[in-house]
C-alpha positions as a Markdown table, in Angstrom:
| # | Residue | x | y | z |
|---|---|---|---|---|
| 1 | Unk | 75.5 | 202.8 | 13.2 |
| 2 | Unk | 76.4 | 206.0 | 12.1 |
| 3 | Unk | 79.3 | 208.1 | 11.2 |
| 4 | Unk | 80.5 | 211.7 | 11.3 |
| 5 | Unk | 81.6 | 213.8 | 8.8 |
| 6 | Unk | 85.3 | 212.9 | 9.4 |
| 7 | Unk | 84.6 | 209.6 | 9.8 |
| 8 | Unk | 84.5 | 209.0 | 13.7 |
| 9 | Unk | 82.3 | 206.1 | 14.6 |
| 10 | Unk | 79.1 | 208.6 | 16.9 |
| 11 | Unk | 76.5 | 205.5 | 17.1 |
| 12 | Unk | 77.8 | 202.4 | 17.2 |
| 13 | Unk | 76.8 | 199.6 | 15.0 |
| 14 | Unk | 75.7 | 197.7 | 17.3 |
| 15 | Unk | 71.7 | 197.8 | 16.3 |
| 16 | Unk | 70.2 | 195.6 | 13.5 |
| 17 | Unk | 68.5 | 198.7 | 12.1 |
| 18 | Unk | 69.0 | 202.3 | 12.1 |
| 19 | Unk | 66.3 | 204.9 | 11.0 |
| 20 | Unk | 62.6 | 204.2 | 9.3 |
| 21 | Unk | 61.4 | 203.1 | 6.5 |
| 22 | Unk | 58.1 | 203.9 | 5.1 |
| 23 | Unk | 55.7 | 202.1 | 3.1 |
| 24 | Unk | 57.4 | 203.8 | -0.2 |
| 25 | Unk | 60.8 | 202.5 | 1.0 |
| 26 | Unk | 61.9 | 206.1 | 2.2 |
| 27 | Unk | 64.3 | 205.9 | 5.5 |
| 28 | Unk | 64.4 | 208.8 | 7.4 |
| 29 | Unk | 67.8 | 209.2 | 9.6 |
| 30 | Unk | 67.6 | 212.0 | 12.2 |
| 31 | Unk | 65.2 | 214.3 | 12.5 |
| 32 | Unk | 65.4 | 216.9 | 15.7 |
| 33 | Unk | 68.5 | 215.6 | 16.9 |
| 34 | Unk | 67.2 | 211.7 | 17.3 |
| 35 | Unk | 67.0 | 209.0 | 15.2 |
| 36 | Unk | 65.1 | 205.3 | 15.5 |
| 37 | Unk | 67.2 | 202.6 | 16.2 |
| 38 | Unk | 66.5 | 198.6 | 16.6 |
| 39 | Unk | 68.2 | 196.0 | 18.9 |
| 40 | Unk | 66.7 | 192.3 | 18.7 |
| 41 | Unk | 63.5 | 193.4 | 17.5 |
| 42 | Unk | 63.2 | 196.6 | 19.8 |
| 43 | Unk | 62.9 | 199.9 | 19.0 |
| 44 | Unk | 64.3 | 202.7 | 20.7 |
| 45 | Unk | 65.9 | 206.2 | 19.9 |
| 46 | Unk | 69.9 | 207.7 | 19.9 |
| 47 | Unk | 70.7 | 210.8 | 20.0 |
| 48 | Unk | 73.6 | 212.6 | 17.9 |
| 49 | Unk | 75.9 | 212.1 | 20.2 |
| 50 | Unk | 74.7 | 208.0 | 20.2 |
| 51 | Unk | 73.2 | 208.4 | 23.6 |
| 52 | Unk | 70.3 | 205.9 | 23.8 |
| 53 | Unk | 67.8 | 209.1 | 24.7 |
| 54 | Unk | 64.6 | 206.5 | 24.2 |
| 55 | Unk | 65.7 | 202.8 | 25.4 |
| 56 | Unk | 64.8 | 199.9 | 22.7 |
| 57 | Unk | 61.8 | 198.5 | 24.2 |
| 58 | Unk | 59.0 | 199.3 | 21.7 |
| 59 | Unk | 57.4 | 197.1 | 18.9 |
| 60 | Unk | 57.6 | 199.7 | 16.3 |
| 61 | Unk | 58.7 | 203.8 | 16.6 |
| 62 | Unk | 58.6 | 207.0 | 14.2 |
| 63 | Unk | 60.4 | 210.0 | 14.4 |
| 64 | Unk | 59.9 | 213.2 | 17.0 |
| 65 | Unk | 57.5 | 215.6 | 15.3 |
| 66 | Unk | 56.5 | 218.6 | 17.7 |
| 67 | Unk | 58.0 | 216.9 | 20.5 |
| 68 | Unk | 56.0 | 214.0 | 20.4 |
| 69 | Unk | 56.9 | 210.2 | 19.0 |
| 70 | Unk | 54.3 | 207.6 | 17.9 |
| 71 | Unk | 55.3 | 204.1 | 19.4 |
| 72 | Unk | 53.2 | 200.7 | 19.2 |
| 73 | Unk | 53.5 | 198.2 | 21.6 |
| 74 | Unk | 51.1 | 195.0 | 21.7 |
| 75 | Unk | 49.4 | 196.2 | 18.4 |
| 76 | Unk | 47.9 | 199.9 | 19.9 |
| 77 | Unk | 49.8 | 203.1 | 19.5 |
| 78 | Unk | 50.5 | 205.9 | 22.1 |
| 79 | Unk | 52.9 | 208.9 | 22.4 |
| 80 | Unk | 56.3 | 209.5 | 24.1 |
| 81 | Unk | 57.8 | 212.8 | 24.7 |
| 82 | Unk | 61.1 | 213.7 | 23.7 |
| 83 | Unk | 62.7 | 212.1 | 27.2 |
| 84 | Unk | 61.0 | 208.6 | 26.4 |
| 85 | Unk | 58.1 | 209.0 | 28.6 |
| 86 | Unk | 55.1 | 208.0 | 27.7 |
| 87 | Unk | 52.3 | 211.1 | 27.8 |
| 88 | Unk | 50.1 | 208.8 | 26.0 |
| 89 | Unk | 49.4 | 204.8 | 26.4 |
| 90 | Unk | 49.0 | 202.6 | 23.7 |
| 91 | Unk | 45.4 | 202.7 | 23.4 |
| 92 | Unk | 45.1 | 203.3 | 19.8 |
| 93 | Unk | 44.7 | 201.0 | 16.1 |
| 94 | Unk | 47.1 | 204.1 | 14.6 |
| 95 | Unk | 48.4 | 207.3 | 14.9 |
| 96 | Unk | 49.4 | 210.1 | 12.7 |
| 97 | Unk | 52.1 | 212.5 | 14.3 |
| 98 | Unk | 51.3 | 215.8 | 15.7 |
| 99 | Unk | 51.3 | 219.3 | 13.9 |
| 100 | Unk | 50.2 | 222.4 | 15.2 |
| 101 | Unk | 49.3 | 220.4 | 18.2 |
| 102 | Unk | 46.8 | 218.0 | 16.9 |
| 103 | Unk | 47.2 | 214.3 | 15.9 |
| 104 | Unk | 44.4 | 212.4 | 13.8 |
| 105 | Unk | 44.3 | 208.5 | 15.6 |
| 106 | Unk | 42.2 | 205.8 | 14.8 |
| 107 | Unk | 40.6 | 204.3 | 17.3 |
| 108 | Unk | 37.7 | 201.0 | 16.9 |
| 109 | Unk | 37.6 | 201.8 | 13.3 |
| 110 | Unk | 37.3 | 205.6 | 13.1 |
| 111 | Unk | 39.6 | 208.1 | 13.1 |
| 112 | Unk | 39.3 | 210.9 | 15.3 |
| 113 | Unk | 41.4 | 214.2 | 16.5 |
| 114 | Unk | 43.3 | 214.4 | 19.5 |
| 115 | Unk | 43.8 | 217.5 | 20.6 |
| 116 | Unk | 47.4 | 219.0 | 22.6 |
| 117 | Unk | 47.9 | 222.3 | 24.7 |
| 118 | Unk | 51.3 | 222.4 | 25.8 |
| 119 | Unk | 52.6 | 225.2 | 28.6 |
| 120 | Unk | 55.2 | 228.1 | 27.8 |
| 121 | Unk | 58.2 | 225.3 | 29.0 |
| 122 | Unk | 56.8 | 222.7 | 26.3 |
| 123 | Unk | 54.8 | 220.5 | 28.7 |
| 124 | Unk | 52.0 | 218.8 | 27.9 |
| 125 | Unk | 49.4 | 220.5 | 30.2 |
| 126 | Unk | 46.3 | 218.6 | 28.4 |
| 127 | Unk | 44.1 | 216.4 | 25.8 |
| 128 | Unk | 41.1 | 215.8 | 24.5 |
| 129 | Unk | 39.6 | 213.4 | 22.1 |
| 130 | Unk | 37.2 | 214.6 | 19.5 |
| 131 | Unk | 35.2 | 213.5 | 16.3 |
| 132 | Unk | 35.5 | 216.1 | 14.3 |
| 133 | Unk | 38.1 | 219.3 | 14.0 |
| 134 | Unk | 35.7 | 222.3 | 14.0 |
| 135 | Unk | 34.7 | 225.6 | 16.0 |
| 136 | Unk | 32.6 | 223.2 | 18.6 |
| 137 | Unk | 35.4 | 220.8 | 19.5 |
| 138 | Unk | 37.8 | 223.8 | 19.4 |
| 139 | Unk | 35.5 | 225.4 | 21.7 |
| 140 | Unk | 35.7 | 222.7 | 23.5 |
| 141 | Unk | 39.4 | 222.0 | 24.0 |
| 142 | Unk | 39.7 | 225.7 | 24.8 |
| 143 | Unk | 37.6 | 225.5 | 27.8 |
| 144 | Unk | 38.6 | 222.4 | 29.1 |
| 145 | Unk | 42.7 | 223.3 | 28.8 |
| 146 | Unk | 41.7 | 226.5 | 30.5 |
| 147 | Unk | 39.5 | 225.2 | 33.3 |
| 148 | Unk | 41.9 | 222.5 | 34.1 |
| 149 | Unk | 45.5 | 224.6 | 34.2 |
| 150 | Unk | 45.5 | 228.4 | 34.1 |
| 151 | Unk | 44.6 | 231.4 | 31.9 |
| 152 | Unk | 47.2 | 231.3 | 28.9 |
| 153 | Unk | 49.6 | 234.5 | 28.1 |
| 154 | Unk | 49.2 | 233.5 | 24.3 |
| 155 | Unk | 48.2 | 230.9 | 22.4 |
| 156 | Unk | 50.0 | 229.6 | 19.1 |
| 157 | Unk | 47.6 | 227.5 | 16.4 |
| 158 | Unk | 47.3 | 227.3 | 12.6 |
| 159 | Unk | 45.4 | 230.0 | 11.1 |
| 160 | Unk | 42.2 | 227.4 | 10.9 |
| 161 | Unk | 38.9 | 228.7 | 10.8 |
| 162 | Unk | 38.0 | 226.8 | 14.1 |
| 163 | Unk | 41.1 | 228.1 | 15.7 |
| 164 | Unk | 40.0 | 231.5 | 14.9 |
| 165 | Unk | 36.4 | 231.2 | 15.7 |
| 166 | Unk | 37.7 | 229.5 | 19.1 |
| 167 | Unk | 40.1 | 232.1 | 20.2 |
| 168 | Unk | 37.4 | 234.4 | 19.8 |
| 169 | Unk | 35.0 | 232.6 | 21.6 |
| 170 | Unk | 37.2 | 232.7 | 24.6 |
| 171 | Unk | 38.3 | 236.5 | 24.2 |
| 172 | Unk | 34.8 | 237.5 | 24.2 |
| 173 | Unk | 34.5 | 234.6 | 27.8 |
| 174 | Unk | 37.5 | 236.3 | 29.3 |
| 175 | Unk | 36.3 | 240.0 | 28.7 |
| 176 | Unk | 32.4 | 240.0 | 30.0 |
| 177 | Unk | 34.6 | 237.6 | 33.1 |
| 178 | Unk | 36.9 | 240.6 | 33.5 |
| 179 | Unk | 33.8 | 243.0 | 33.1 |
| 180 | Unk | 32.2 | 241.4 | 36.1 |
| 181 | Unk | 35.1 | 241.2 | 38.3 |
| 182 | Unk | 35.7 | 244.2 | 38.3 |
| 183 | Unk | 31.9 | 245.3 | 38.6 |
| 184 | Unk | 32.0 | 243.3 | 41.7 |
| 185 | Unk | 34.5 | 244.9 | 43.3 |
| 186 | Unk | 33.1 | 248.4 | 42.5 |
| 187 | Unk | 30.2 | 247.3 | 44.0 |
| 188 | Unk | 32.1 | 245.9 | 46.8 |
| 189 | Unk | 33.7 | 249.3 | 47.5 |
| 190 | Unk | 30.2 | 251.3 | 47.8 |
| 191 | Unk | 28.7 | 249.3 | 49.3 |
| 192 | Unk | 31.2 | 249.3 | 52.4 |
């Protein structure tokens, strides 16, 4: 369990473990306001308050980076958001947590990038599985987030260089688009 400052009993110690430990022997408490938590072999998260925010029902949990947990069940990973639903099934052999909204998984054998666009409220809006992390499968995410969902008011990456040449990729898309709306609609207006 866990105790306050002054003492008073928040989670109860009730769970057979509280936080993680990593392979170097390093336990993490809370991070972002939740902590891991294990009942009879099932993990789960608490909140600060000791609300159980993600139930104990998972093989194996680590902590919320970017809004997003990594959780295994029946040996394959996936991703849970922060009100223990699951945006992402177990489908791969691991994970590594997302930053800057990408996550390297391994799946059959190679690792690959998984890709995350997320709207103004902090939904996930979409995904997309790639090889490598360059301009092309930046490109590529772009286009596809885009065409699914709506044209964004701003976009927030790391300053990589297939971010950048990305972004402008798709400012160059959305200004000859603009360019020939509104040439339509000129030409719309002569010719009536």
């Amino acid at each position: 369990g866990y105790v306050n400052n002054w003492g008073k009993e928040i989670v109860p110690c009730k769970y057979n473990f509280v936080g993680h430990i990593f392979n170097d022997g390093y336990v993490t408490d809370f991070i972002n306001g939740k902590a891991p938590v294990c009942i009879n072999g099932r993990w789960g998260f608490v909140d600060s308050t000791g609300k159980e925010v993600v139930l104990p029902k998972y093989d194996e949990v680590c902590n919320f980076y970017g809004g997003y947990a990594t959780f295994r069940l029946k040996n394959k990973w996936g991703f849970i958001d922060e009100t223990g639903k699951e945006v992402i099934a177990p489908k791969y052999d691991e994970t590594v947590s997302f930053h800057e909204g990408l996550a390297s998984v391994r799946l059959n054998g190679k690792w690959v990038y998984l890709y995350r666009a997320v709207d103004k409220y902090g939904d996930t809006i979409d995904f997309l599985l790639r090889a490598k992390r360059d301009a092309t499968a930046t490109k590529a995410f772009f286009l596809k987030a885009i065409k699914n969902n709506e044209r964004p008011e701003k976009v927030t990456v790391d300053k990589s260089a297939s971010n950048k040449a990305a972004l402008d990729f798709a400012n160059l898309a959305f200004s000859q688009v603009e360019r020939l709306t509104a040439l339509s609609v000129e030409q719309a207006k002569i010719s009536a």
